[in-house]
C-alpha positions in Angstrom: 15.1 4.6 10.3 14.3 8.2 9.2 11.9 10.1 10.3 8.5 10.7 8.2 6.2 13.8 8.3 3.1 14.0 6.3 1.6 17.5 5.4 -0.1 19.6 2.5 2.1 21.0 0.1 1.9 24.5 -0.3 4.5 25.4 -3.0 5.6 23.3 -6.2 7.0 26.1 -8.2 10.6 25.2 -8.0 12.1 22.7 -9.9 12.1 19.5 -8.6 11.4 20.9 -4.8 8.2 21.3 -3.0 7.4 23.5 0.2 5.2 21.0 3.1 3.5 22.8 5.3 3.3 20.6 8.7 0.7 21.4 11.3 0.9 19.6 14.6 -0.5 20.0 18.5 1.5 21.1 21.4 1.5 21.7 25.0 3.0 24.6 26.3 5.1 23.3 29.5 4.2 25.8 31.8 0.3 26.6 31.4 -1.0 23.6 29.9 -2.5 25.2 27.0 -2.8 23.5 23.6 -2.0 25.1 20.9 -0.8 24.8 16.8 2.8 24.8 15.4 2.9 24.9 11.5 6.9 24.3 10.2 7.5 24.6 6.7 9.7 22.3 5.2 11.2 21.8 2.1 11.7 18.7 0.0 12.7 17.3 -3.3 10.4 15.6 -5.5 12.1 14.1 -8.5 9.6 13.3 -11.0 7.5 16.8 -10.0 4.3 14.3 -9.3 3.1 16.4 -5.9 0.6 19.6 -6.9 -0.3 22.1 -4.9 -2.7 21.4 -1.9 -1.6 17.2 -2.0 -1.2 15.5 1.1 2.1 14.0 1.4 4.3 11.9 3.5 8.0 13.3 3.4 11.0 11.3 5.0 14.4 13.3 6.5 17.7 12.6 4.2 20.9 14.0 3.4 21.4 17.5 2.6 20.6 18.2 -0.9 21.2 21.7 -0.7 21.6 24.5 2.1 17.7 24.2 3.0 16.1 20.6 1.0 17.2 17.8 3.5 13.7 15.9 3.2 12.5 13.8 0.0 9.2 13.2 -0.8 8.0 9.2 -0.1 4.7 9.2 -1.2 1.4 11.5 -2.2 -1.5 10.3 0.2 -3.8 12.2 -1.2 -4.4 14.7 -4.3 -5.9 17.7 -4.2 -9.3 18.6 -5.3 -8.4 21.7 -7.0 -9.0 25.2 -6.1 -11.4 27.9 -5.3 -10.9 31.0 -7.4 -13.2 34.2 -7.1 -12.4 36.2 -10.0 -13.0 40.3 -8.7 -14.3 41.6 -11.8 -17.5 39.7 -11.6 -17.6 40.6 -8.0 -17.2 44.2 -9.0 -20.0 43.9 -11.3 -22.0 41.8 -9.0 -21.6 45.4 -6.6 -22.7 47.9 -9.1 -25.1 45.9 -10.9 -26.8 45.6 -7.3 -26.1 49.4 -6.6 -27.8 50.4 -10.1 -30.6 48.7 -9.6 -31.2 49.9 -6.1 -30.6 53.7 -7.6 -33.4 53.0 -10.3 -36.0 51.7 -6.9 -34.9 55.0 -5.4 -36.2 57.3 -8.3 
C-alpha cells in the first residue's frame, strides 16, 4: 500500500505537475515542544483538474522524473478563490485621505 498525504496545493503552473504543500505537528525529542513542519512535495496531475489553494490527497509512486514521485488521487476540496488587493486603489485610498485632511488643516 502506498503512502497518502493530503495538503493544499500551492503551485499548478507546470504542466501536468502540482506543488502540495504538507503541514504536520511534531515533537522535538529532546524538549518536548510542539511544533510545525511544512514539506513541499511535488506531484503529477494528468488531467490538470487541481487549482491553486485545493485540498488534495496525493499517494507516493514511481519516479516520474528527478523530483515528481507522488501522483495526485483525489481533490477533497476546491478552493474558494482568492483575495486580491489591488495597490492603486490603496494608493488613492492614502492620498484621497491625506487631501482631505490638508483641506480641514486650512
Amino acid at each position: 500500500m502506498a503512502r497518502t498525504l493530503t495538503g493544499v496545493v500551492t503551485s499548478d503552473k507546470r504542466d501536468k505537475t502540482i506543488t502540495v504543500t504538507v503541514t504536520s505537528r511534531e515533537t522535538h525529542p529532546v524538549y518536548k515542544k510542539q511544533f510545525t513542519v511544512t514539506r513541499k512535495y511535488a506531484a503529477h496531475d494528468e488531467k490538470s483538474e487541481a487549482k491553486e489553494g485545493d485540498r488534495v490527497q496525493i499517494s507516493e509512486s514511481r519516479p516520474l522524473s528527478k523530483t515528481k514521485s507522488w501522483t495526485l488521487d483525489k481533490v477533497l476540496e476546491k478552493s474558494r478563490g482568492k483575495v486580491v488587493i489591488k495597490e492603486e486603489k490603496i494608493v488613492e485610498e492614502i492620498t484621497g485621505v491625506a487631501e482631505e485632511a490638508e483641506g480641514e488643516e486650512k
